[in-house]
PDB file with one MODEL, atoms N, CA, C and O in Angstrom:
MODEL        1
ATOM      1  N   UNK A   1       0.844  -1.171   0.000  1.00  0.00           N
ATOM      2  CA  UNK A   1       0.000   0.000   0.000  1.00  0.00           C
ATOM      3  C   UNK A   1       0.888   1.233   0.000  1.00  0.00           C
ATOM      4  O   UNK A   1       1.753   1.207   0.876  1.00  0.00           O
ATOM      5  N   UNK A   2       0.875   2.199  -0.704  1.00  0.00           N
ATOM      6  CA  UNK A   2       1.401   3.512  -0.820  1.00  0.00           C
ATOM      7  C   UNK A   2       1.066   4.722   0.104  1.00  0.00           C
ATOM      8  O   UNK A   2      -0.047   5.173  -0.167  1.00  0.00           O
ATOM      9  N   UNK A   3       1.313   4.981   0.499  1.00  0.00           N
ATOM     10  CA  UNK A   3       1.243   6.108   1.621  1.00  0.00           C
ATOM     11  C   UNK A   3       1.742   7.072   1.702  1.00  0.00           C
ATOM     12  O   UNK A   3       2.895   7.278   2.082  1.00  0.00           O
ATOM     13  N   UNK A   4       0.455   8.305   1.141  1.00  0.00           N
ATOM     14  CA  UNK A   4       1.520   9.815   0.450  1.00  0.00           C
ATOM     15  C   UNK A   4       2.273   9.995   2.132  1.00  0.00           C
ATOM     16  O   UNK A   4       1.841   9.721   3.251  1.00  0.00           O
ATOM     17  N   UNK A   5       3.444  10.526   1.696  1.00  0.00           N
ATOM     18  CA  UNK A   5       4.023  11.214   2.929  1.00  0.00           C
ATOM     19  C   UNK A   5       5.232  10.295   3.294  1.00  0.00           C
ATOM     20  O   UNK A   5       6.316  10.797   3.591  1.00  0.00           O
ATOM     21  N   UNK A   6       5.041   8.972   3.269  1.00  0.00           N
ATOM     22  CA  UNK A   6       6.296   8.192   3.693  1.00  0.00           C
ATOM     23  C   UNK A   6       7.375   8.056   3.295  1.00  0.00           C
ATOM     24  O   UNK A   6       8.156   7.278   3.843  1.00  0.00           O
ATOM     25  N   UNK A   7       7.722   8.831   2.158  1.00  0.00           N
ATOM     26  CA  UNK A   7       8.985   9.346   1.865  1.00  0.00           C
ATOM     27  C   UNK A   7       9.953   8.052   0.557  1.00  0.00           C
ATOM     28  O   UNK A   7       9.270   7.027   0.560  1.00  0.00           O
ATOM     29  N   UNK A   8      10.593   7.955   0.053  1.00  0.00           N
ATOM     30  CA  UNK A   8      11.078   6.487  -0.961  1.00  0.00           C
ATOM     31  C   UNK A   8      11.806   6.048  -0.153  1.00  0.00           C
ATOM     32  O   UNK A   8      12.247   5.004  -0.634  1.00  0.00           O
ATOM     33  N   UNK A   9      12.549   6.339   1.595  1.00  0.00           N
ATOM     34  CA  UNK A   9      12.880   4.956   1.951  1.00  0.00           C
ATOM     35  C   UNK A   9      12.202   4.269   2.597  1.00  0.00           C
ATOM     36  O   UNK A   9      11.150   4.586   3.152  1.00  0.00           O
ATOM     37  N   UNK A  10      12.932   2.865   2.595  1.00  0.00           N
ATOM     38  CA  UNK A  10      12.333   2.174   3.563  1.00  0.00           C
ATOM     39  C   UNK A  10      12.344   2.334   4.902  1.00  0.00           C
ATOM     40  O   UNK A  10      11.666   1.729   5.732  1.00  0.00           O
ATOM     41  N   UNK A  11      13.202   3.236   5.082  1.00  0.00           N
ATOM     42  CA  UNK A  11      14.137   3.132   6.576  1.00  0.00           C
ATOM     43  C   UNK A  11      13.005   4.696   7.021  1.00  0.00           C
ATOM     44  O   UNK A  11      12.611   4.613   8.184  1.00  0.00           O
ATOM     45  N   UNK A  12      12.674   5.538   6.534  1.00  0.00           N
ATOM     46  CA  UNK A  12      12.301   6.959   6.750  1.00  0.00           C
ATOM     47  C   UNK A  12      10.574   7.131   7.631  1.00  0.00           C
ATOM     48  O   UNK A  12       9.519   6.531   7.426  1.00  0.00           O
ATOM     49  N   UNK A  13      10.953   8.250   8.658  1.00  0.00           N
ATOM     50  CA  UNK A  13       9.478   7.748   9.242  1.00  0.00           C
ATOM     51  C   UNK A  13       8.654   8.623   8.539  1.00  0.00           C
ATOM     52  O   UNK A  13       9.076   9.622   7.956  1.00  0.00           O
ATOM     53  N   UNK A  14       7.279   8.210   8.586  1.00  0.00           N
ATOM     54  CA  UNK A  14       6.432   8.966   8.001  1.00  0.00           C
ATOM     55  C   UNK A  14       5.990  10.352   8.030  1.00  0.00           C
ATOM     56  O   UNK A  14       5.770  10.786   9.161  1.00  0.00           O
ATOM     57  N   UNK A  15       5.815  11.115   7.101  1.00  0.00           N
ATOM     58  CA  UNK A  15       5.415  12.244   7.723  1.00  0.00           C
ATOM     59  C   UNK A  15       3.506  13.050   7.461  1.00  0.00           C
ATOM     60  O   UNK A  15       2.565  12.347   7.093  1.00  0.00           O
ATOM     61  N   UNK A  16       3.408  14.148   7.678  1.00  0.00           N
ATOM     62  CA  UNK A  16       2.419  14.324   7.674  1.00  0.00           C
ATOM     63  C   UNK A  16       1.937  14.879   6.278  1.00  0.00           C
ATOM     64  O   UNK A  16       2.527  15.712   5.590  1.00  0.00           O
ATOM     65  N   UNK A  17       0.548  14.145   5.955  1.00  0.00           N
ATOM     66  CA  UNK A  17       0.035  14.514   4.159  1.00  0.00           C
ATOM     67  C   UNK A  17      -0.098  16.526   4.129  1.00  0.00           C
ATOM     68  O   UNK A  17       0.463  17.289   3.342  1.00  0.00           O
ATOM     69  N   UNK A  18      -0.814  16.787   5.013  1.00  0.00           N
ATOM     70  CA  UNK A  18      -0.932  18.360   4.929  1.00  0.00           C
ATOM     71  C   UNK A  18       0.185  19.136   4.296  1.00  0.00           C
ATOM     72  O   UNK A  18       1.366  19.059   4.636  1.00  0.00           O
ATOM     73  N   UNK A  19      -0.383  20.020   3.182  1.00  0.00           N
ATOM     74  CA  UNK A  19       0.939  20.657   2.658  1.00  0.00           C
ATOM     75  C   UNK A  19       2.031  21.870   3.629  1.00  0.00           C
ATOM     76  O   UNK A  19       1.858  22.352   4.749  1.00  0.00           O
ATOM     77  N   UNK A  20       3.022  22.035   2.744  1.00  0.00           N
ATOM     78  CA  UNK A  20       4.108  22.069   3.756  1.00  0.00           C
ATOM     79  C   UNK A  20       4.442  21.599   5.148  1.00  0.00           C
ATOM     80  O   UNK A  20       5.463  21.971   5.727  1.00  0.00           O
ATOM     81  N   UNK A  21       3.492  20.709   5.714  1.00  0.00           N
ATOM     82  CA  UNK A  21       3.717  20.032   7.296  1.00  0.00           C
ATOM     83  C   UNK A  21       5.112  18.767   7.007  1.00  0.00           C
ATOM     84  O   UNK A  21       5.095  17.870   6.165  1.00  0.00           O
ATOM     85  N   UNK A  22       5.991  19.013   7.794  1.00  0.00           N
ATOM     86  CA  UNK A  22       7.286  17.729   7.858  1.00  0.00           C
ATOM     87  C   UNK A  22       7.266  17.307   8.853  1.00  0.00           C
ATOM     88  O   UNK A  22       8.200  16.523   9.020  1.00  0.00           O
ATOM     89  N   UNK A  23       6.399  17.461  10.002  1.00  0.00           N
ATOM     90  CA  UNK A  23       6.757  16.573  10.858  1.00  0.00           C
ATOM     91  C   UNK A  23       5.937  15.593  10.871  1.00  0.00           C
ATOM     92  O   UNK A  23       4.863  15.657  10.272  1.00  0.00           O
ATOM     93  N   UNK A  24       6.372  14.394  11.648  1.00  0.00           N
ATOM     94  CA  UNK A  24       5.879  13.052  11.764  1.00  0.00           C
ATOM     95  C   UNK A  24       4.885  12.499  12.089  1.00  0.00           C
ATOM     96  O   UNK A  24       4.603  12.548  13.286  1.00  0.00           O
ATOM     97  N   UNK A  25       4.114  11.879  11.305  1.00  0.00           N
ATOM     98  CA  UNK A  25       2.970  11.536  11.207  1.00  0.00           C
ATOM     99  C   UNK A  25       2.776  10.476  12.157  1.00  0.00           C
ATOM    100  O   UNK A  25       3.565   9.540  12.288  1.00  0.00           O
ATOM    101  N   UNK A  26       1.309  10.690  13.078  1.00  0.00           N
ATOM    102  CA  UNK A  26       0.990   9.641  14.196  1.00  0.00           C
ATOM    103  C   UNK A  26      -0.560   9.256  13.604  1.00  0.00           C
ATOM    104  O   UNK A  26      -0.948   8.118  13.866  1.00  0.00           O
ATOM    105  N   UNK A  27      -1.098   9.779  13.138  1.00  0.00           N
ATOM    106  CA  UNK A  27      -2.527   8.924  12.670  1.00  0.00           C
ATOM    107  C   UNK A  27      -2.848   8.903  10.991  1.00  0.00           C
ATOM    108  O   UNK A  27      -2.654   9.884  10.273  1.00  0.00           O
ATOM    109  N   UNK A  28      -3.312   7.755  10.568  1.00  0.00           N
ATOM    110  CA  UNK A  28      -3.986   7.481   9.758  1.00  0.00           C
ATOM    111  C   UNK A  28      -5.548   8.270   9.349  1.00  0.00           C
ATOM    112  O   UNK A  28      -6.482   8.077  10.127  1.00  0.00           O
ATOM    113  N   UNK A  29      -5.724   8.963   8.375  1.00  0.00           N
ATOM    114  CA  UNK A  29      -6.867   9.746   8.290  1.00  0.00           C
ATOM    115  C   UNK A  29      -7.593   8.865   7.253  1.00  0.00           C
ATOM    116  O   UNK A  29      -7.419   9.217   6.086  1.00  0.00           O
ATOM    117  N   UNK A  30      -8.388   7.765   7.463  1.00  0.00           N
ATOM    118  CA  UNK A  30      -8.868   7.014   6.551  1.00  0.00           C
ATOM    119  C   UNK A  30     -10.117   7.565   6.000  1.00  0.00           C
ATOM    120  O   UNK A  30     -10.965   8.146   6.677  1.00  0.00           O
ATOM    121  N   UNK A  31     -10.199   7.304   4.450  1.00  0.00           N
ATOM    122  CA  UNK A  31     -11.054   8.032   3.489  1.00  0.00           C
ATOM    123  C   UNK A  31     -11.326   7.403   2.497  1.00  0.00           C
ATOM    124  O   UNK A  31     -10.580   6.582   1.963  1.00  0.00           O
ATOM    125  N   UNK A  32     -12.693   7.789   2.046  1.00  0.00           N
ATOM    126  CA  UNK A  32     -12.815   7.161   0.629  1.00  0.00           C
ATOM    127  C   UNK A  32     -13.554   8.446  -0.049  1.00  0.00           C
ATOM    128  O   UNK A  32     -13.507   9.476   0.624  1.00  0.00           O
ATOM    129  N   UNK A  33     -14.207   8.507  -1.258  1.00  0.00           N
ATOM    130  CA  UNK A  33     -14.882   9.019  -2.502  1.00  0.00           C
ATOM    131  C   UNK A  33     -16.317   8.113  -2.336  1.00  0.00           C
ATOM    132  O   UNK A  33     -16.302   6.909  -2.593  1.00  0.00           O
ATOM    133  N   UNK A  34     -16.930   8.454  -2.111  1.00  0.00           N
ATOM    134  CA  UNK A  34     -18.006   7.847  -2.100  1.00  0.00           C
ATOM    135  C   UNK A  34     -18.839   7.259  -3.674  1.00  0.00           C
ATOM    136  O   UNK A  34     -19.155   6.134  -4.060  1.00  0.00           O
ATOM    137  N   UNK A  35     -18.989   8.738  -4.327  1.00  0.00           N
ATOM    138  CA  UNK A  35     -19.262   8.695  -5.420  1.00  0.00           C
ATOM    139  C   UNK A  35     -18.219   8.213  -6.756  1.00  0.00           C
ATOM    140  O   UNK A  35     -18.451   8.288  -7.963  1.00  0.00           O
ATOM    141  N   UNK A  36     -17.219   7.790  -6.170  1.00  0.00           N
ATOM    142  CA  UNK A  36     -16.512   7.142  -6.911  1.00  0.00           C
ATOM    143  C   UNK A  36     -15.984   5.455  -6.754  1.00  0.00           C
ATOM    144  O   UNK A  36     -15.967   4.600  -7.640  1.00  0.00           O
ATOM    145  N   UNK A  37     -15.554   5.318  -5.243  1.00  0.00           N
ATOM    146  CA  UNK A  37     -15.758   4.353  -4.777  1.00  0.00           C
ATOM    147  C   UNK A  37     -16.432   3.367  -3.740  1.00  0.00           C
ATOM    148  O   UNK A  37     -16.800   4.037  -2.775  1.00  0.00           O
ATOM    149  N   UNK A  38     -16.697   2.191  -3.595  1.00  0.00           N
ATOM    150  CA  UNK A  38     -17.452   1.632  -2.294  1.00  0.00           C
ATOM    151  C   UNK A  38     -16.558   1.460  -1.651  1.00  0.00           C
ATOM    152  O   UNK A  38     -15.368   1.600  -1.933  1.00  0.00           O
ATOM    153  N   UNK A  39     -17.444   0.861   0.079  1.00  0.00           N
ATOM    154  CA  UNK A  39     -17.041   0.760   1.043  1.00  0.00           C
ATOM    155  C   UNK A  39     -15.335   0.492   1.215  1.00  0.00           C
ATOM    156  O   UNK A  39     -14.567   0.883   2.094  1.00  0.00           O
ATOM    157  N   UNK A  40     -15.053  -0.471  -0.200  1.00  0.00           N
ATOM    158  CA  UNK A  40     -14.026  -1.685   0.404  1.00  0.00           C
ATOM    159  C   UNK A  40     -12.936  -0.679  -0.129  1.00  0.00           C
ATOM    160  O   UNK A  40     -11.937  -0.742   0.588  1.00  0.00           O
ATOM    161  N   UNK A  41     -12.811   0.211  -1.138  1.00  0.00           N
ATOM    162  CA  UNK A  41     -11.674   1.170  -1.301  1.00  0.00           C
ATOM    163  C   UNK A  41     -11.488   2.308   0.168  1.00  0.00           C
ATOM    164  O   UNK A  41     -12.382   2.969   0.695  1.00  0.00           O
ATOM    165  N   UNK A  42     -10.300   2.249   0.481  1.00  0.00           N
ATOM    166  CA  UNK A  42      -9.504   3.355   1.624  1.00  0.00           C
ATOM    167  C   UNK A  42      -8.298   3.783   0.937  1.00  0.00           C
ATOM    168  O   UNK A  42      -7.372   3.156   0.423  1.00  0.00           O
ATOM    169  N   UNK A  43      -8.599   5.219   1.087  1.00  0.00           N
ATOM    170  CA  UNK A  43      -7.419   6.157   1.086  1.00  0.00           C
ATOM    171  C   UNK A  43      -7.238   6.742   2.017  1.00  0.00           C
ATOM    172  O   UNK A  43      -7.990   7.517   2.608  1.00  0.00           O
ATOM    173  N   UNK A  44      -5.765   6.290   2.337  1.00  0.00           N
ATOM    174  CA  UNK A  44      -5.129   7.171   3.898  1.00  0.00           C
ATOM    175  C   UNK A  44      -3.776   8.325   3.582  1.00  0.00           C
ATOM    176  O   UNK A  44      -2.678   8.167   3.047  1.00  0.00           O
ATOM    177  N   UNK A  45      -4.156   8.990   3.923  1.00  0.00           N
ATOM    178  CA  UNK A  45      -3.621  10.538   4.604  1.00  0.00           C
ATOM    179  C   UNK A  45      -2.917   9.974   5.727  1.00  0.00           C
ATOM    180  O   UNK A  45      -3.248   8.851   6.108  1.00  0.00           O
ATOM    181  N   UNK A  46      -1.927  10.643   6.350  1.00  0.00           N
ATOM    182  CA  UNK A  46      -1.027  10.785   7.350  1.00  0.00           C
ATOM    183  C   UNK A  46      -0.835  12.061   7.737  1.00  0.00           C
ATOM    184  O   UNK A  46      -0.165  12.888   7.117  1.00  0.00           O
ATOM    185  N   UNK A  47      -1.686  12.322   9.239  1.00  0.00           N
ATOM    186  CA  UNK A  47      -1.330  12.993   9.638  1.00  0.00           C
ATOM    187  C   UNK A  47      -0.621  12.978  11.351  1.00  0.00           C
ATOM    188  O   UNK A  47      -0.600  12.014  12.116  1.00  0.00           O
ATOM    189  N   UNK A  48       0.071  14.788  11.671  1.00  0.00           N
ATOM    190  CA  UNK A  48       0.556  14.824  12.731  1.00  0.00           C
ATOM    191  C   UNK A  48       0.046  15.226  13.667  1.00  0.00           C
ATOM    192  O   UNK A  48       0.165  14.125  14.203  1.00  0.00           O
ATOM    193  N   UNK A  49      -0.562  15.945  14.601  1.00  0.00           N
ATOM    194  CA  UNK A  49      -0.699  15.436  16.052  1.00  0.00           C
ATOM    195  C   UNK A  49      -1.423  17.168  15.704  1.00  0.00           C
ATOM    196  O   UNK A  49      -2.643  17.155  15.863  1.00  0.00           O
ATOM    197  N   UNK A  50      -0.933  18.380  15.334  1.00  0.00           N
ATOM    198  CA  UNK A  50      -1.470  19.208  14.971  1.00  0.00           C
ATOM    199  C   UNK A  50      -2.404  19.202  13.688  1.00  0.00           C
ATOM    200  O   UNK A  50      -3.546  19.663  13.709  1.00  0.00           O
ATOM    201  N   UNK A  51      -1.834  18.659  12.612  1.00  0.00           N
ATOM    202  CA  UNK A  51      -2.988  18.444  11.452  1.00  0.00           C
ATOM    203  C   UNK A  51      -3.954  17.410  11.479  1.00  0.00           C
ATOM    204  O   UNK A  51      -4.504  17.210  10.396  1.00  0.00           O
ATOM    205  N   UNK A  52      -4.331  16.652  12.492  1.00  0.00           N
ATOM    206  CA  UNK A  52      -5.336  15.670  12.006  1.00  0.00           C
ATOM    207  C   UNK A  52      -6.517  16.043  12.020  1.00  0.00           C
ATOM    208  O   UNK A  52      -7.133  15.672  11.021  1.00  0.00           O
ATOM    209  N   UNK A  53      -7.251  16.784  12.933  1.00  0.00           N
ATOM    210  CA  UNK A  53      -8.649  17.313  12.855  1.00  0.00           C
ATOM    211  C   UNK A  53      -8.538  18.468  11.843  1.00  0.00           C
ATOM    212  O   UNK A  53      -9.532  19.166  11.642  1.00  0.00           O
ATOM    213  N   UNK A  54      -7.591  18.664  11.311  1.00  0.00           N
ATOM    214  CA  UNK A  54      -7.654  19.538  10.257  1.00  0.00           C
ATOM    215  C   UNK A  54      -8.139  18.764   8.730  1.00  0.00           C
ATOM    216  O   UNK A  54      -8.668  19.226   7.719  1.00  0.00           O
ATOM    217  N   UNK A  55      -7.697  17.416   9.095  1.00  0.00           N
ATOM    218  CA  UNK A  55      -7.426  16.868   7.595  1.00  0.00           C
ATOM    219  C   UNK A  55      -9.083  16.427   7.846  1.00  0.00           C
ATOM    220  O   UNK A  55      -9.893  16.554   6.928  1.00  0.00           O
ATOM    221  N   UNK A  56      -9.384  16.026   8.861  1.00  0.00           N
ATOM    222  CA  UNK A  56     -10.428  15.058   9.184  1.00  0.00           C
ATOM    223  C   UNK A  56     -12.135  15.842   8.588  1.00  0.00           C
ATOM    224  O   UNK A  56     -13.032  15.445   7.844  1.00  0.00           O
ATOM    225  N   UNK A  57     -11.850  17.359   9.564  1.00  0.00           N
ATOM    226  CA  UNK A  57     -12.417  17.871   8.954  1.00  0.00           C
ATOM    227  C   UNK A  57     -13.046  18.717   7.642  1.00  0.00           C
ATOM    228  O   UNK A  57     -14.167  19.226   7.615  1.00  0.00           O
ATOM    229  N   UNK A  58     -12.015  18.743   6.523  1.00  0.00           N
ATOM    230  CA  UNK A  58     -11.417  18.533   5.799  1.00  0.00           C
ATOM    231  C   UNK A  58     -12.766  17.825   4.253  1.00  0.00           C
ATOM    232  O   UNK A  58     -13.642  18.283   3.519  1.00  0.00           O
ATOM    233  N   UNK A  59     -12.001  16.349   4.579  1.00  0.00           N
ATOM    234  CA  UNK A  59     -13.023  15.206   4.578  1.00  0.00           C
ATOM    235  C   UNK A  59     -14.438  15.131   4.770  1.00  0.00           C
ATOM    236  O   UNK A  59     -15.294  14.856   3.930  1.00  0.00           O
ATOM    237  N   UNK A  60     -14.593  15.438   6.106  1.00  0.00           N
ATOM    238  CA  UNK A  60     -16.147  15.264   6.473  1.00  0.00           C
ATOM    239  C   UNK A  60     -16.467  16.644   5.748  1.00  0.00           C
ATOM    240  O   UNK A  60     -17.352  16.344   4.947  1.00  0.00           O
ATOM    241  N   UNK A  61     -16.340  17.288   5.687  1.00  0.00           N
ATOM    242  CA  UNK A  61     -17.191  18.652   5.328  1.00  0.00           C
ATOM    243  C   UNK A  61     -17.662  18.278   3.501  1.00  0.00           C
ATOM    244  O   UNK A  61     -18.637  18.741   2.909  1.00  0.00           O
ATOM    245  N   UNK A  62     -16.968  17.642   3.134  1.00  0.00           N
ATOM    246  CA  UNK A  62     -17.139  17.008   1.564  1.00  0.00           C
ATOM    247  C   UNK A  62     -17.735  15.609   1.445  1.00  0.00           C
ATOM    248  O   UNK A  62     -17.583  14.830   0.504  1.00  0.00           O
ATOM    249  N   UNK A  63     -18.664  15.366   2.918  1.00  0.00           N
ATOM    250  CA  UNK A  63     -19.382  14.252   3.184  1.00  0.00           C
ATOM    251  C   UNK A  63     -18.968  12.922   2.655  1.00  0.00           C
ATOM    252  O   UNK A  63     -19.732  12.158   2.066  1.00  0.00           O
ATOM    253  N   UNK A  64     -17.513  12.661   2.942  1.00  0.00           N
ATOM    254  CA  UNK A  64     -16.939  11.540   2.046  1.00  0.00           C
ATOM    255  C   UNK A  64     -16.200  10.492   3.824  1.00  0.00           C
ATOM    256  O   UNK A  64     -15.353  10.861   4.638  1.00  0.00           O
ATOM    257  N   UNK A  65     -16.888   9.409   3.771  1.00  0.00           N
ATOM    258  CA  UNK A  65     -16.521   8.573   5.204  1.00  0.00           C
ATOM    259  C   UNK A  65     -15.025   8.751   5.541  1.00  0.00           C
ATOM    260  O   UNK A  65     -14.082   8.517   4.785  1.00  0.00           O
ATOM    261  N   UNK A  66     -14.985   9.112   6.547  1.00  0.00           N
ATOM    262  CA  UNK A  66     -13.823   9.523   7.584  1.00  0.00           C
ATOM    263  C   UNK A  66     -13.296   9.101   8.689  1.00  0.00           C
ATOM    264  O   UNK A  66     -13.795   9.646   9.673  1.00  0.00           O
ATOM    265  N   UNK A  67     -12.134   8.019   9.015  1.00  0.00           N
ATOM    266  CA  UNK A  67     -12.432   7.451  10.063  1.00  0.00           C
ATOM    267  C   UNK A  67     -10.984   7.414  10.384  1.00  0.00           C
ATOM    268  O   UNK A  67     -10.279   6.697   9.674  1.00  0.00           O
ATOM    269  N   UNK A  68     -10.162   8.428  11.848  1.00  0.00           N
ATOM    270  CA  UNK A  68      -8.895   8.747  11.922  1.00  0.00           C
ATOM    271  C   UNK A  68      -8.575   7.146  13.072  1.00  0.00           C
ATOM    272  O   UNK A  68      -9.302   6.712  13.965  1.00  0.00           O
ATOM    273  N   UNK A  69      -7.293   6.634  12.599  1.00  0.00           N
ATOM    274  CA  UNK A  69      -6.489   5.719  13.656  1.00  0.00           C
ATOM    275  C   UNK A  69      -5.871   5.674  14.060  1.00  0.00           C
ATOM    276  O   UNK A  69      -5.277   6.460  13.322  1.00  0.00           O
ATOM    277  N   UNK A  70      -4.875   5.347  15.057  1.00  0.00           N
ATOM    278  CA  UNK A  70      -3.218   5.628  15.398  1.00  0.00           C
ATOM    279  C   UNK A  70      -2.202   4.391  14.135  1.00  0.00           C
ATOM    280  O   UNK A  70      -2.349   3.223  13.773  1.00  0.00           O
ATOM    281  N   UNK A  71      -1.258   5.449  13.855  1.00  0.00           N
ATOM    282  CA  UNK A  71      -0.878   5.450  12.272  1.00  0.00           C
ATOM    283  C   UNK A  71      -0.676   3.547  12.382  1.00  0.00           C
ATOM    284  O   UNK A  71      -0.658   2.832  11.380  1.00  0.00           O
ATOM    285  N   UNK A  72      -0.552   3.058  13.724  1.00  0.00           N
ATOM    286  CA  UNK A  72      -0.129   1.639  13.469  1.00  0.00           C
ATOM    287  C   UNK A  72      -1.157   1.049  12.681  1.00  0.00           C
ATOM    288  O   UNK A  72      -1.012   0.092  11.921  1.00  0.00           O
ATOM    289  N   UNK A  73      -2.270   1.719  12.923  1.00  0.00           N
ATOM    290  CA  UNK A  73      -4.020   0.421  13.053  1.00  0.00           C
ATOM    291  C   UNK A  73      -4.094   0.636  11.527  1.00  0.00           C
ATOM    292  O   UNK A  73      -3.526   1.648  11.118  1.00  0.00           O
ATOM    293  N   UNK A  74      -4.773  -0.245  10.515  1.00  0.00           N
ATOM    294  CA  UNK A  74      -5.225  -0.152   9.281  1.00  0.00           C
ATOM    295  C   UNK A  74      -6.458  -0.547   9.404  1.00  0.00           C
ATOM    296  O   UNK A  74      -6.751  -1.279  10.350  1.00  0.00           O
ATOM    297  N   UNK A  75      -7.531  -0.097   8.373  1.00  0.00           N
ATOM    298  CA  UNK A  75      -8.659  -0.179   8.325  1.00  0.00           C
ATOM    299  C   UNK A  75      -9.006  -0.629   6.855  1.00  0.00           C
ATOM    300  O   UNK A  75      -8.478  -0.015   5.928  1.00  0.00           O
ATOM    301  N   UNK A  76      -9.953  -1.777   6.571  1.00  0.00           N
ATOM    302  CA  UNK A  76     -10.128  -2.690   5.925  1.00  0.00           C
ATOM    303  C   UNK A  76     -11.423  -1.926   4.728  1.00  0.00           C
ATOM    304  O   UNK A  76     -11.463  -2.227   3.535  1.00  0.00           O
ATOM    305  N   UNK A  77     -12.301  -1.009   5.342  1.00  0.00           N
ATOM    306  CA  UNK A  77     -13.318  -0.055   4.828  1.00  0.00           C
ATOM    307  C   UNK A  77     -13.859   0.964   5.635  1.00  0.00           C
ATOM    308  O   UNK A  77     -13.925   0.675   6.830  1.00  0.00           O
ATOM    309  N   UNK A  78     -14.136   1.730   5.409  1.00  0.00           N
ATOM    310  CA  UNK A  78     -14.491   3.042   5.546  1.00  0.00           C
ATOM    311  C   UNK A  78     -15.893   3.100   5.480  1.00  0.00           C
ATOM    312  O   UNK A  78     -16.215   2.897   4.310  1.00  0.00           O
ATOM    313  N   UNK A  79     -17.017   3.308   6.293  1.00  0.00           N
ATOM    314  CA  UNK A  79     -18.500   3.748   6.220  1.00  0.00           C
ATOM    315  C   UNK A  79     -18.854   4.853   6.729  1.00  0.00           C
ATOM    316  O   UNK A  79     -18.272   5.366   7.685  1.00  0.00           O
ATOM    317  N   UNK A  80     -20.313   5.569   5.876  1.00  0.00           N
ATOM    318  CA  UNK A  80     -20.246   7.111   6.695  1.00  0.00           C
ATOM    319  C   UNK A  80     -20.648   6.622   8.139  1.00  0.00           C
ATOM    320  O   UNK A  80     -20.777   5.523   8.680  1.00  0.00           O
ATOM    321  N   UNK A  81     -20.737   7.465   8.380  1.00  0.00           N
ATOM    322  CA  UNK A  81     -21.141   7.449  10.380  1.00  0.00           C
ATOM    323  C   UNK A  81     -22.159   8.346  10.660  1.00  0.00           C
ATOM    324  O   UNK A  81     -22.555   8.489  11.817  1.00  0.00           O
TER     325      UNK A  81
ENDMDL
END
């Protein structure tokens, strides 16, 4: 899985999707397109500890399912709430 922000190494920690933000990403901002895709497609964002209710809200305001995790957890689908 590809994960904007994580940089081309392997070795490099992640950082946060928000533009110009470099520091290190602690949650997963899981997302989908509704009108483009179902449940079972997730797109995750990475964000940091200051941008996540930014990104989150973001998302929800464009009524597209939104569901933030700590960056370890992955999520399998996305439903609105």
């Amino acid at each position: 899985m590809f994960l904007p922000g994580a940089g081309g190494d392997a070795g490099s920690a992640p950082t946060c999707s928000r533009a110009g933000c470099s520091r290190a990403a602690t949650f997963n901002v899981n997302w989908r397109n509704p009108r483009i895709h179902g449940p079972e497609r997730v797109k995750v964002w990475l964000a940091c500890d200051e941008h996540r209710d930014y990104l989150h809200d973001y998302l929800h305001a464009r009524d597209f399912p939104v569901r933030v995790t700590p960056l370890a957890e992955s999520v399998d689908r996305v439903e609105p709430s």
